[in-house]
C-alpha positions in Angstrom: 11.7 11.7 -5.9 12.2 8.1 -6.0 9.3 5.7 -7.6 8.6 2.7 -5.6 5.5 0.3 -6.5 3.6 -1.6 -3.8 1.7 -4.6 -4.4 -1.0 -5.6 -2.0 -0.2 -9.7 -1.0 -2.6 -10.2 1.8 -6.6 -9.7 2.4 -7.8 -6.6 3.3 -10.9 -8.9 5.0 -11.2 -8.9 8.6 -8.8 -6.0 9.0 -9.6 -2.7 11.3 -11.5 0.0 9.0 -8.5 2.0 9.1 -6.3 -0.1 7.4 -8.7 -0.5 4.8 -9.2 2.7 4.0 -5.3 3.2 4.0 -5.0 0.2 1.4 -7.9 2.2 -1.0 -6.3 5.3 -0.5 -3.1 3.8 -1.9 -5.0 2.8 -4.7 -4.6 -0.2 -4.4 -8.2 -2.9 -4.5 -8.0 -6.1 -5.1 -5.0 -8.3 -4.2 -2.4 -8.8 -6.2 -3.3 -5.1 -7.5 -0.2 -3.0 -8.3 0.5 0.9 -8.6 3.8 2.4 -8.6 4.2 5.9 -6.5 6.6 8.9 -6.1 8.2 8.1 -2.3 7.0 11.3 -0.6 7.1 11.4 3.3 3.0 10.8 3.2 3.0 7.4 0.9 5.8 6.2 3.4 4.0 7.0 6.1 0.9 5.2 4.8 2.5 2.2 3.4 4.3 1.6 6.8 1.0 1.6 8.4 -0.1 -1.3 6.7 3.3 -2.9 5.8 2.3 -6.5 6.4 -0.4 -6.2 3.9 2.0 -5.2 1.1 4.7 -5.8 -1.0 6.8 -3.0 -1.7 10.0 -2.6 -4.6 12.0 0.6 -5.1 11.9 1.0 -8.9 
């Protein structure tokens, strides 16, 4: 599978539980944290969940 690494660019503060939650599960904390992933159906799925809170490059 493809790697791809997601960056988180925005504030996790004042978002629904949920998306928080999602954002941790990606492993990813604080901003600017970075973490690079296979591209399996379930990552997708998660990173398009909170897309506007991330920054995402195919690797």
């Amino acid at each position: 599978m493809a790697q791809i690494q997601i960056k988180l660019v925005r504030s996790v503060i004042d978002r629904p539980e949920r998306q928080k939650r999602t954002v941790q599960a990606l492993g990813l904390g604080k901003m600017n944290s970075t973490r690079t992933v296979e591209n399996t159906p379930e990552v997708a799925g998660m990173i398009k969940a909170v897309q506007h809170l991330l920054e995402v490059t195919e690797l």
